[in-house]
C-alpha positions in Angstrom: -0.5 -22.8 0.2 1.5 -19.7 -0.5 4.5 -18.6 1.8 5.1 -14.9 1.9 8.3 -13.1 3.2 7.9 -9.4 3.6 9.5 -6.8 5.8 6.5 -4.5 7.3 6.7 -1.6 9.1 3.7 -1.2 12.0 1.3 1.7 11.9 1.3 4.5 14.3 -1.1 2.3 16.3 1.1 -0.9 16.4 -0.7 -2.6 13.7 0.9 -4.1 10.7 -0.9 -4.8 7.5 0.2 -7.8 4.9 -0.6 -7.1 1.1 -1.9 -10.8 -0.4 -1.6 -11.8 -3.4 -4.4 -12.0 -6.2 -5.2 -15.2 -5.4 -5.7 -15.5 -1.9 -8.0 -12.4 -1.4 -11.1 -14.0 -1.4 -12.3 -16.3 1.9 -10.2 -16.8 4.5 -6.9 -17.0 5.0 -5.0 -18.7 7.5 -1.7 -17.0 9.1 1.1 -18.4 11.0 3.5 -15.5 11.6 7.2 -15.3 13.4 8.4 -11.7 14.5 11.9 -10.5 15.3 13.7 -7.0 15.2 15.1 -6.3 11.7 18.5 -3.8 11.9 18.1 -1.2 9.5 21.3 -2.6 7.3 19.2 -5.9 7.1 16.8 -4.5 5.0 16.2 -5.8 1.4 15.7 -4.0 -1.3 12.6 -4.8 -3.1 11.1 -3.0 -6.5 9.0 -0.8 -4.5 11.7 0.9 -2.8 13.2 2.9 -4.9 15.9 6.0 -4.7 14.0 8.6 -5.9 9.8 9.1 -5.7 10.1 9.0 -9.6 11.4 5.4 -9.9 9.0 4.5 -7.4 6.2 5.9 -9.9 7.5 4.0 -12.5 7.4 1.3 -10.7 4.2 1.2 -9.9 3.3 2.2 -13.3 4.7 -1.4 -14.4 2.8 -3.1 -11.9 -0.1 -1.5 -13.1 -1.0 1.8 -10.6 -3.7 1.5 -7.9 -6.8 0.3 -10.3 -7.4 -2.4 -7.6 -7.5 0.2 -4.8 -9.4 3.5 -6.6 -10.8 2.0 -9.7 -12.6 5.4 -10.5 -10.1 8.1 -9.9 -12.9 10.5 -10.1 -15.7 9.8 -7.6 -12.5 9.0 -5.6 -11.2 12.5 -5.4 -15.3 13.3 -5.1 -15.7 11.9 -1.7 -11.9 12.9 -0.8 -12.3 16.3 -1.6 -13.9 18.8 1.6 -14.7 22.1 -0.6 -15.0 25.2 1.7 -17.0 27.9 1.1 -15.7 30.7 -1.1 -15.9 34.5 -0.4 -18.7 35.8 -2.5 -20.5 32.9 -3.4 -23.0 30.8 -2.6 
């Protein structure tokens, strides 16, 4: 049994998603959860949230980049990627 605190902020469409750790990411997991109204000066710093976009890189750097979530950059950007045609050619 793991506990897991975490701050979350919901989605446009009122939904809020909870990262898991490594080891509960396979089967199912079972989720008891208590919400209440955090004030902006309540929140907690955690290494994710840094001051600048470039600490927050290097952050994730350290933790080891988003291999778990696009583990081939390339056929990523592939799919991603909507070309449109270009004047002259075919």
């Amino acid at each position: 049994m793991s506990t897991i605190t975490a701050i979350l902020e919901p989605d446009a469409d009122g939904t809020l998603h909870l990262p898991l750790p490594e080891e509960l990411r396979h089967g199912k997991v079972q989720v008891e959860a208590t919400l209440q109204v955090v004030s902006q000066a309540a929140t907690i710093e955690t290494p994710a949230r840094k001051d600048t976009p470039l600490e927050a890189f290097k952050a994730l750097r350290e933790m080891g980049g988003l291999r778990h979530v696009i583990p081939d950059p390339v056929a990523w950007q592939r799919e991603q990627r909507m070309d449109r045609p270009l004047h002259g050619r075919d």
